[in-house]
C-alpha positions in Angstrom: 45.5 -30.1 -43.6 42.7 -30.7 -45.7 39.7 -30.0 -43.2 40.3 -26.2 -43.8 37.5 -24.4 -45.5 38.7 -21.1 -46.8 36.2 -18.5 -46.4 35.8 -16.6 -49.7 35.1 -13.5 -51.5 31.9 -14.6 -52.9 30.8 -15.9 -49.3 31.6 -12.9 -48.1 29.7 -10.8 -50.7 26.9 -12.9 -50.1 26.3 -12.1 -46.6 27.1 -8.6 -46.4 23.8 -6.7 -46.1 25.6 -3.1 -47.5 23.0 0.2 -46.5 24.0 3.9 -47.2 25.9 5.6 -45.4 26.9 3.1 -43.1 30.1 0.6 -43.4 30.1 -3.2 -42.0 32.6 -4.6 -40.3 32.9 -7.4 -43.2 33.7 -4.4 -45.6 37.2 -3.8 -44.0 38.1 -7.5 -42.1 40.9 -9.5 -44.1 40.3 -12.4 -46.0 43.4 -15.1 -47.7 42.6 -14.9 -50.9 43.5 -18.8 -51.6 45.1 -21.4 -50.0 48.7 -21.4 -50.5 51.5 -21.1 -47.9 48.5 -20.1 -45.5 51.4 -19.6 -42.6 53.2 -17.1 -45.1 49.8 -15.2 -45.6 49.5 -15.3 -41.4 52.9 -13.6 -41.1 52.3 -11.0 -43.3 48.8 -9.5 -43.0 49.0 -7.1 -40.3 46.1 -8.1 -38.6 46.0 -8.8 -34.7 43.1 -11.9 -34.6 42.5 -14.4 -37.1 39.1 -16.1 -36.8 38.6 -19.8 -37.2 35.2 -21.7 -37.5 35.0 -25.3 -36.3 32.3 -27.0 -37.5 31.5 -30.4 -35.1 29.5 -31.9 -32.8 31.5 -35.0 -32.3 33.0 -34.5 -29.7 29.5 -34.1 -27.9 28.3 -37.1 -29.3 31.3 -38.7 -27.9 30.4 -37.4 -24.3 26.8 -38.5 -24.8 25.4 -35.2 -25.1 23.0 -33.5 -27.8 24.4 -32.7 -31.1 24.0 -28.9 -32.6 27.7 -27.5 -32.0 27.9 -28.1 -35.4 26.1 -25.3 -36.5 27.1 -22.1 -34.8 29.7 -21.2 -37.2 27.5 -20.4 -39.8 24.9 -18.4 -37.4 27.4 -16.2 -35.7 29.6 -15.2 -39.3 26.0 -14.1 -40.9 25.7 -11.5 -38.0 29.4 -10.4 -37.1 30.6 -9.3 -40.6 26.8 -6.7 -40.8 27.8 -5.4 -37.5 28.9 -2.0 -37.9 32.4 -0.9 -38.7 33.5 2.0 -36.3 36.4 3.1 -33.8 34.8 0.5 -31.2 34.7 -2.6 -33.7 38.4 -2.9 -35.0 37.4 -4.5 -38.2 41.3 -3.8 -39.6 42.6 -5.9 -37.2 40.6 -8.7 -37.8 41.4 -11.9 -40.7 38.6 -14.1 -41.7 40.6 -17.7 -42.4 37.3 -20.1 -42.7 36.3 -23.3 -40.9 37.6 -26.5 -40.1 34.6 -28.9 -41.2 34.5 -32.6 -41.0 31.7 -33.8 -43.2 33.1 -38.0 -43.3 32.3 -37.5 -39.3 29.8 -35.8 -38.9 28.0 -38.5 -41.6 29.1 -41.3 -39.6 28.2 -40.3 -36.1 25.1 -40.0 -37.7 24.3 -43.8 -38.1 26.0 -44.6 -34.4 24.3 -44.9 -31.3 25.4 -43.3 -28.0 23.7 -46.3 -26.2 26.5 -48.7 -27.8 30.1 -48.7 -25.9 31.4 -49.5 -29.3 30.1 -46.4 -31.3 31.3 -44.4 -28.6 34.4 -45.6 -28.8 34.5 -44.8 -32.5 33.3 -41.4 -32.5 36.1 -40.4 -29.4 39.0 -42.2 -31.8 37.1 -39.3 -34.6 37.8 -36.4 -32.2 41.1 -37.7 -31.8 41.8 -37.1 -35.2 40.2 -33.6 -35.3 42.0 -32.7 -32.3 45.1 -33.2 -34.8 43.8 -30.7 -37.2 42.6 -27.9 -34.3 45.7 -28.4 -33.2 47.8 -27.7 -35.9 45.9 -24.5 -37.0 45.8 -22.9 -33.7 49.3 -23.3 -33.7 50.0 -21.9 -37.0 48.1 -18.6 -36.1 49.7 -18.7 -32.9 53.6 -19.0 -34.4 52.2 -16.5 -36.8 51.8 -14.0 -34.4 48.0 -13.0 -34.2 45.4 -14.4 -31.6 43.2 -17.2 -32.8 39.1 -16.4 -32.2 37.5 -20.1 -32.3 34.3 -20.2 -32.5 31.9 -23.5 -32.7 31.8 -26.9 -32.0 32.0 -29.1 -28.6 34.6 -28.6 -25.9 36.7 -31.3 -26.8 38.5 -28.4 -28.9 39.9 -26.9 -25.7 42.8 -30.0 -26.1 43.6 -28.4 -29.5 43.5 -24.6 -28.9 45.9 -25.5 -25.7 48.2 -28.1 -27.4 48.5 -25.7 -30.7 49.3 -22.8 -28.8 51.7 -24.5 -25.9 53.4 -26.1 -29.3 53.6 -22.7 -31.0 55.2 -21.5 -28.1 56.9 -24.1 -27.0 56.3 -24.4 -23.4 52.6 -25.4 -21.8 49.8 -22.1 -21.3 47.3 -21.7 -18.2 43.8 -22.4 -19.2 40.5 -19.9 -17.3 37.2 -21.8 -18.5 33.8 -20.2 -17.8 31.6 -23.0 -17.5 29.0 -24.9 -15.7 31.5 -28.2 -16.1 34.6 -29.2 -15.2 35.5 -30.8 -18.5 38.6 -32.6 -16.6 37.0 -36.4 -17.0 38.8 -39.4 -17.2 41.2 -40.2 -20.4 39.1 -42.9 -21.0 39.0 -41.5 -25.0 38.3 -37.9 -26.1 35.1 -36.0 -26.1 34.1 -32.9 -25.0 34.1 -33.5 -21.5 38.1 -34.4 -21.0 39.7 -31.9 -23.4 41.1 -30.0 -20.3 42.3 -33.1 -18.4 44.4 -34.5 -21.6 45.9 -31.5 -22.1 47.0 -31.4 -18.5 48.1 -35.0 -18.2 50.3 -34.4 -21.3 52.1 -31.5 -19.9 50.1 -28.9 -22.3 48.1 -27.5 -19.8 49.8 -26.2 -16.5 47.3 -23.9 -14.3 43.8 -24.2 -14.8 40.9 -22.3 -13.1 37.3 -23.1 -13.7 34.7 -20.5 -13.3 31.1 -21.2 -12.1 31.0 -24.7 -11.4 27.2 -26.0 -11.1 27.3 -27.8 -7.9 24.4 -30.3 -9.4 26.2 -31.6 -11.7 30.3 -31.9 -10.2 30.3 -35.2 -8.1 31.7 -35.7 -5.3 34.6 -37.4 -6.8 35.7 -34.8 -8.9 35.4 -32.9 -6.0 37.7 -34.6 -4.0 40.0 -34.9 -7.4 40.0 -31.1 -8.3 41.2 -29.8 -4.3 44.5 -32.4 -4.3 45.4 -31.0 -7.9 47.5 -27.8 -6.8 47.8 -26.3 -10.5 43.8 -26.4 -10.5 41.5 -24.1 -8.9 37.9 -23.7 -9.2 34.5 -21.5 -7.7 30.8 -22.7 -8.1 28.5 -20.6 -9.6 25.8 -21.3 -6.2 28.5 -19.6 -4.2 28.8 -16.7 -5.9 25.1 -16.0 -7.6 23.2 -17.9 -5.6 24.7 -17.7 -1.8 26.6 -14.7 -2.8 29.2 -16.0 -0.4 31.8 -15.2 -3.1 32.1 -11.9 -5.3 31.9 -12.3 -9.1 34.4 -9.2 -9.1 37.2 -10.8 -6.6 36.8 -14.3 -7.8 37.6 -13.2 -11.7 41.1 -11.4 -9.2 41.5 -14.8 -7.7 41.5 -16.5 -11.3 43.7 -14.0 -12.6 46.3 -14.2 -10.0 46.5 -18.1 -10.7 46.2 -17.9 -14.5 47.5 -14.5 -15.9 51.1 -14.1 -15.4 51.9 -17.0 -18.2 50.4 -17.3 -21.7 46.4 -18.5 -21.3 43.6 -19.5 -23.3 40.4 -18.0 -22.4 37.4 -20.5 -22.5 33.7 -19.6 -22.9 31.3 -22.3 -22.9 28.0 -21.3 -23.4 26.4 -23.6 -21.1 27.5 -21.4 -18.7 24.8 -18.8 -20.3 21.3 -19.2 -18.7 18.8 -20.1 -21.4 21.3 -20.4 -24.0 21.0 -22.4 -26.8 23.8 -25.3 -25.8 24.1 -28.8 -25.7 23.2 -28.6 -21.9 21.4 -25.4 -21.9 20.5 -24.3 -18.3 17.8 -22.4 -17.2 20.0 -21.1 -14.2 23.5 -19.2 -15.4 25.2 -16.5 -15.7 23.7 -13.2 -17.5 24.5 -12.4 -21.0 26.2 -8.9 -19.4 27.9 -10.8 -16.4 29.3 -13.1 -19.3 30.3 -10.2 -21.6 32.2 -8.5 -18.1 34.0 -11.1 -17.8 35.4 -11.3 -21.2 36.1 -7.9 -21.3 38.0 -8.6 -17.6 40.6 -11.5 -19.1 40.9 -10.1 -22.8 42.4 -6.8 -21.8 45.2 -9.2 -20.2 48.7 -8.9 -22.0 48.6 -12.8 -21.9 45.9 -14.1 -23.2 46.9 -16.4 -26.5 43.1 -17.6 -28.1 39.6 -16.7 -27.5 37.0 -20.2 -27.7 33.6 -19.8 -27.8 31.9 -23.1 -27.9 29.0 -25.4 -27.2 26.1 -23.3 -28.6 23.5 -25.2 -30.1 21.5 -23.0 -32.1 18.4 -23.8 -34.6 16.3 -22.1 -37.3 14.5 -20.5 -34.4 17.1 -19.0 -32.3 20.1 -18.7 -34.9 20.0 -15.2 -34.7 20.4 -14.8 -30.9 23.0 -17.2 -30.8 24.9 -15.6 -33.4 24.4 -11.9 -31.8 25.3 -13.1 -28.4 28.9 -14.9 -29.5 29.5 -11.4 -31.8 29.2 -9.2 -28.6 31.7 -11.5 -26.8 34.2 -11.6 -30.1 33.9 -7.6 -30.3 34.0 -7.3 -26.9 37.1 -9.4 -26.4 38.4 -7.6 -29.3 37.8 -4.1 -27.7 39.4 -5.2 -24.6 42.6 -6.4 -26.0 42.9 -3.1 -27.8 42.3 -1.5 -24.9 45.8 -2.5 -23.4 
């Protein structure tokens, strides 16, 4: 698959900021040192997590939203590999493999225009064919052995991480996704707005609970659609942070008992993060440290198969808070799962 950019020594040596006395984590993480029998290299290094860049916005465009997914990849890997190394940060059990990019896309997008049914429909047949190469890495990692850490891009790659790691394991995963949206639209084409909804109409994706719903922006419809599903369950964020008539605490139980006793993938979208630089940011979500809690919650489970972190939308200004905030939850997720 040739949308695989391997990340290097020299890229790494380039953004390591070394100081005495200390060690970064980038100093003892693995790197593949090229790109032959990558799935051989998987096997063999004995690492735990292999993380995976995905370099898009696509699948935003494709969804009508605001492009920018594109470039978190490159803001969070400046910061995570200068955290610092130590007992708490697990840097030996972490594998650098690169990032998927998609340059012919992302150019073409570029000249389309969401107002135009026929670009649209061009730019979802383009996710279609990057949900192919998501797909196939995730499920390489995943066959390998080691938890995949995705990091970047829209949410259309939720369809990928789940049909590359139901494939590696061949039977379909449970799905939790901590988000202001649904993501379970029509198949009317991908973007990043249905990537949960393929998945479960083509037997990928079997129980699916979404986490903090914003009542403003779920219709009615989906409403009504998401109560007769039985494998789908869901809370809004208004009834637990707003009318507290729900417990953040027992509602992460309640996901668990529907999700955790099978294989999951454990979603983060960061429009679920008030004031987050995302393609919807929202100046009314979760806290940073609610978010980080509830990482830590699911990635000490025994089943959880990937980590994706998507939908920040960082610039020049803020690049360096987005890419703090997605370390915390890698490490944290990271810390969790060795915790079990």
């Amino acid at each position: 698959m040739d949308n695989l950019k391997l990340f290097t020594t020299s890229e790494l040596q380039s953004i390591l900021k070394k100081r005495s006395k200390e060690t970064k984590l980038g100093e003892h993480i693995s790197i593949f040192p090229n790109s032959n029998n990558i799935y051989e290299q998987l096997v063999k290094l004995d690492v735990s997590y292999v993380i995976l860049g995905i370099k898009e916005d696509v699948g935003v465009f494709a969804n009508y939203g605001n492009s920018g997914t594109y470039n978190a990849w490159d803001a969070v890997i400046k910061i995570l590999l200068n955290i610092q190394s130590n007992a708490y940060t697990h840097a030996k059990q972490i594998a650098i493999l690169g990032c998927l990019e998609f340059p012919k896309y992302q150019e073409q997008i570029s000249a389309l225009d969401q107002h135009k049914k026929k670009d649209i429909a061009k730019a979802r047949k383009k996710v279609a064919a990057i949900d192919e190469s998501v797909s196939f890495w995730v499920s390489q990692i995943v066959s390998a052995g080691k938890i995949p850490i995705l990091i970047g891009g829209g949410h259309n790659n939720a369809y990928g991480n789940i049909k590359g790691t139901a494939l590696a394991l061949k039977k379909p995963i449970n799905a939790i996704n901590f988000d202001a949206h649904h993501d379970f639209r029509a198949e009317e084409g991908r973007h990043s707005g249905n990537g949960f909804s393929y998945a479960f109409a083509e037997g990928f994706l079997k129980n699916y609970f979404i986490f903090g719903l914003h009542e403003n922006y779920t219709s009615d419809r989906i409403f009504r659609t998401l109560k007769k599903v039985k494998n789908v369950k869901y809370n809004t964020f208004e009834s637990m942070m707003v009318r507290r008539e729900k417990s953040f605490d027992a509602e992460m139980e309640r996901a668990l008992d529907h999700i955790a006793s099978k294989p999951f993938g454990l979603e983060i979208d960061c429009d679920a993060i008030q004031d987050m630089p995302s393609s919807a940011m929202t100046p009314s979500g979760f806290a940073v440290n609610k978010t980080r809690a509830f990482v830590n919650c699911f990635g000490k489970q025994e089943q959880v198969s990937y980590l994706h972190i998507c939908e920040a939308a960082p610039t020049q200004d803020n690049e360096t808070q987005v890419g703090k905030l997605i370390s915390y939850l890698i490490t944290d997720f990271i810390r969790a799962h060795e915790s079990i």
